[in-house]
C-alpha positions in Angstrom: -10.9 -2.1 40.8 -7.6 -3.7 39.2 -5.1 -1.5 38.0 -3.5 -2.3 34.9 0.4 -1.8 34.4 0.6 2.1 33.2 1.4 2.8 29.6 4.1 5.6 28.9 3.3 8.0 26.3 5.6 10.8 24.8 4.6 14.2 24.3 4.4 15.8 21.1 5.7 18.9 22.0 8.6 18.3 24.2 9.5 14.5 24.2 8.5 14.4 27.8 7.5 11.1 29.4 4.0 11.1 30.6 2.9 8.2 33.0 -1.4 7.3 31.7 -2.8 5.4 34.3 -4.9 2.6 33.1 -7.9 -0.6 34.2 -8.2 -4.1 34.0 -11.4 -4.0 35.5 -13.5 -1.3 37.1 -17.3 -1.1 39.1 -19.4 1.7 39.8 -20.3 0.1 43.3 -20.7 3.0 45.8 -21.1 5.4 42.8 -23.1 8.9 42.6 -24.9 10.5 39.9 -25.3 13.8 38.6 -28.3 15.8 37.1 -25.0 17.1 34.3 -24.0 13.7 33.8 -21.3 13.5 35.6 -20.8 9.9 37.6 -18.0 9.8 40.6 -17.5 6.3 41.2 -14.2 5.2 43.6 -14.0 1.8 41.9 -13.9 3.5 38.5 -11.7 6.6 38.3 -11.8 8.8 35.3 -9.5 8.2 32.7 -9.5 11.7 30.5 -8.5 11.9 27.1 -6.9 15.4 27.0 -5.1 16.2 29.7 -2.2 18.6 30.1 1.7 17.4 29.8 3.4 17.4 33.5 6.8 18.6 31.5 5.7 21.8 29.4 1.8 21.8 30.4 0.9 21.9 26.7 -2.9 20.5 26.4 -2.5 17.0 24.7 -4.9 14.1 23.3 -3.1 12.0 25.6 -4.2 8.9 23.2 -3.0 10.2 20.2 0.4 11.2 21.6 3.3 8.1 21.2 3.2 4.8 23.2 6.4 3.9 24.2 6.7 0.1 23.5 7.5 -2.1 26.5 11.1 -3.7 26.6 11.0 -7.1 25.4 7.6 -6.6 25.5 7.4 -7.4 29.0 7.6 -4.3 30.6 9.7 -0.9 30.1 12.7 -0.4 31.1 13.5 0.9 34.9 15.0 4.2 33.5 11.8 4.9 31.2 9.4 4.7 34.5 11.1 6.9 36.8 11.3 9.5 34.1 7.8 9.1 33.2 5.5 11.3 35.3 1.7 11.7 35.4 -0.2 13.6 33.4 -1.9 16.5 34.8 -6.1 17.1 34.9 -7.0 20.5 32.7 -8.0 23.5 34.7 -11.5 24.8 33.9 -10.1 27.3 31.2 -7.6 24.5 29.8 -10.8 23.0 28.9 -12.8 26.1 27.4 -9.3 27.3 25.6 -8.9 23.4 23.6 -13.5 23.3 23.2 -12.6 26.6 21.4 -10.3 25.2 18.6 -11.5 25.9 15.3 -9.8 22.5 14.2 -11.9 20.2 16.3 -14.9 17.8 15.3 -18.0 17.9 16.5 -17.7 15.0 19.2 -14.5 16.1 20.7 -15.9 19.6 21.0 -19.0 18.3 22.4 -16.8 16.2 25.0 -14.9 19.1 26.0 -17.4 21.2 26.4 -19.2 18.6 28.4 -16.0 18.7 30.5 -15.8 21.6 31.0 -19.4 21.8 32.7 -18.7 19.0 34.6 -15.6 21.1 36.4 -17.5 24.2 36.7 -19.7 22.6 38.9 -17.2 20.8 40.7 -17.3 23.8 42.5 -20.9 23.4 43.6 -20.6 19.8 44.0 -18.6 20.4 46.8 -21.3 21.7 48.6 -24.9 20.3 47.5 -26.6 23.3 48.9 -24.2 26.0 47.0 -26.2 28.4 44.8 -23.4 30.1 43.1 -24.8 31.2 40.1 -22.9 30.3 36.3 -20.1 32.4 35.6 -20.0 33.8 32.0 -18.2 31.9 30.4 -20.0 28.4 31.8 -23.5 30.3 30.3 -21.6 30.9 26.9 -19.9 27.6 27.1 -23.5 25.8 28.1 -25.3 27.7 25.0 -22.9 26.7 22.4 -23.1 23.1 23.5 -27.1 23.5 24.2 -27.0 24.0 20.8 -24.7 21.0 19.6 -27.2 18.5 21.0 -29.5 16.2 19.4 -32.7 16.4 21.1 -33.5 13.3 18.8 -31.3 11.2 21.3 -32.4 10.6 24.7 -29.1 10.9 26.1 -28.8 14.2 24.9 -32.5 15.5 25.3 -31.7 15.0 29.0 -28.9 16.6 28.7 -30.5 19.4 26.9 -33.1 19.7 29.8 -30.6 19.9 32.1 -28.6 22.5 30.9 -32.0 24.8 30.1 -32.8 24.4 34.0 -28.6 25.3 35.2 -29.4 28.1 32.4 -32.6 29.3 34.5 -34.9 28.3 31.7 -37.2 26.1 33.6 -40.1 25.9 31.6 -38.1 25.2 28.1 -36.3 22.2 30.5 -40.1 20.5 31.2 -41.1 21.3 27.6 -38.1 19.3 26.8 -38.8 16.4 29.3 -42.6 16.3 27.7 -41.9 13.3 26.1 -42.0 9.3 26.8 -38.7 8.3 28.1 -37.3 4.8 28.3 -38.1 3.0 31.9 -34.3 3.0 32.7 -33.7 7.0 32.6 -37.8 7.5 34.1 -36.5 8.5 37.6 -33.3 11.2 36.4 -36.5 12.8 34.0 -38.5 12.9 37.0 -36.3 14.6 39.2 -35.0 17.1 36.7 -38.6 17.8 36.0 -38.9 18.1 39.9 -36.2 20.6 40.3 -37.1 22.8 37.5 -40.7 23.2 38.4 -38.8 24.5 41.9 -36.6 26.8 40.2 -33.9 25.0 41.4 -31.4 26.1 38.8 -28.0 23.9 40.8 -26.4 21.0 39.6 -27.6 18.4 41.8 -27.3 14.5 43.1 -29.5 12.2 41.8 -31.2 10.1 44.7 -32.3 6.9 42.9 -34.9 4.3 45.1 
C-alpha cells in the first residue's frame, strides 16, 4: 500500500476542514471475503463516499463537498492541515437515516443500503460463529434492497441469493443460484448454495482453494 498525500475537503454545512485519506496504489494480498460482499483487505483500506463531518457530524458525500486547492500547487499550507481533521465512518443508523432520503438515485441508495448491511454484520463478523439474528430494521433494510436488485446481473443475483439465505429464505436463495454462473464466482455460488441447504442463515467467510 502507498499512501497518497491527503486532500482537504470543506464541509457544506459548517466550513469545517475535513482531512480524506487517499491511495497511490493498493493490493488485496492477505484479503478476506464475505458471503455479503464485503472484502477487508489491510493493503487496501476502505475509502467511503459518505461519511460524517468530524466538526458538526452532519452526513456528507464527502466527494461532492469542496476541495481545497493546494498552495502553489504543491502542497497546502501548514495552517490548512493542522485544522483539517478526519472524517468520521457513519454509524449503522447514519447509514439507514441517508439510504432513506427521498432525494437519492437509485445507485447511491443501493450503495448505502449495501453499507449498511455490511456494518450490521460487522457485528457478527466479529465472531464467525455468532448467530445473532437480523434486527428489524437490517430485515426492512435487506427487503427494500432485495428488491432494488437486478437478478439479470450476476453480481447482483448473488447478492440477491445471499440476502434470501441472511433473510431465512433458503430455498428462494438456491432457486436463485439455479443458474450457470461464470467460472470466476463458481466457488462463492457453491458455498452460498452450501450454507443455505444448512440453514445457515449468518454472514459468513468465504474459504476459497
Amino acid at each position: 500500500m502507498l499512501p497518497a498525500p491527503p486532500e482537504i475537503r470543506v464541509c457544506e454545512n459548517c466550513s469545517g476542514l475535513i482531512e480524506q485519506f487517499s491511495l497511490m496504489s493498493g493490493n488485496t494480498f492477505g484479503a478476506t471475503y464475505w458471503t455479503d460482499g464485503k472484502m477487508v483487505a489491510p493493503m487496501l483500506p476502505d475509502l467511503p463516499e459518505f461519511v460524517k463531518c468530524p466538526h458538526c457530524k452532519s452526513l456528507l458525500w464527502i466527494n461532492e463537498q469542496e476541495k481545497l486547492p493546494d498552495a502553489n500547487g504543491k502542497s497546502f499550507d501548514s495552517f490548512s492541515i493542522k485544522r483539517a481533521i478526519p472524517y468520521l465512518n457513519p454509524t449503522f443508523d447514519d447509514l439507514l437515516k441517508g439510504a432513506d432520503e427521498n432525494s437519492l438515485d437509485k445507485g447511491r441508495e443501493i450503495y448505502l443500503r449495501v453499507r449498511t448491511w455490511w456494518k450490521g454484520n460487522d457485528r457478527r463478523r466479529q465472531d464467525n460463529e455468532s448467530d445473532q439474528p437480523l434486527s428489524d430494521k437490517e430485515v426492512e433494510n435487506l427487503k427494500t434492497l432485495l428488491e432494488m436488485l437486478d437478478e439479470n446481473n450476476e453480481h447482483d443475483r448473488i447478492l440477491k441469493a445471499e440476502i434470501l439465505r441472511e433473510l431465512g429464505q433458503f430455498e428462494a436463495a438456491m432457486e436463485m443460484l439455479n443458474v450457470i454462473f461464470d467460472e470466476e464466482v463458481a466457488q462463492a455460488v457453491a458455498q452460498i448454495n452450501e450454507l443455505s441447504e444448512k440453514g445457515d442463515y449468518v454472514v459468513r467467510e468465504f474459504v476459497f482453494k
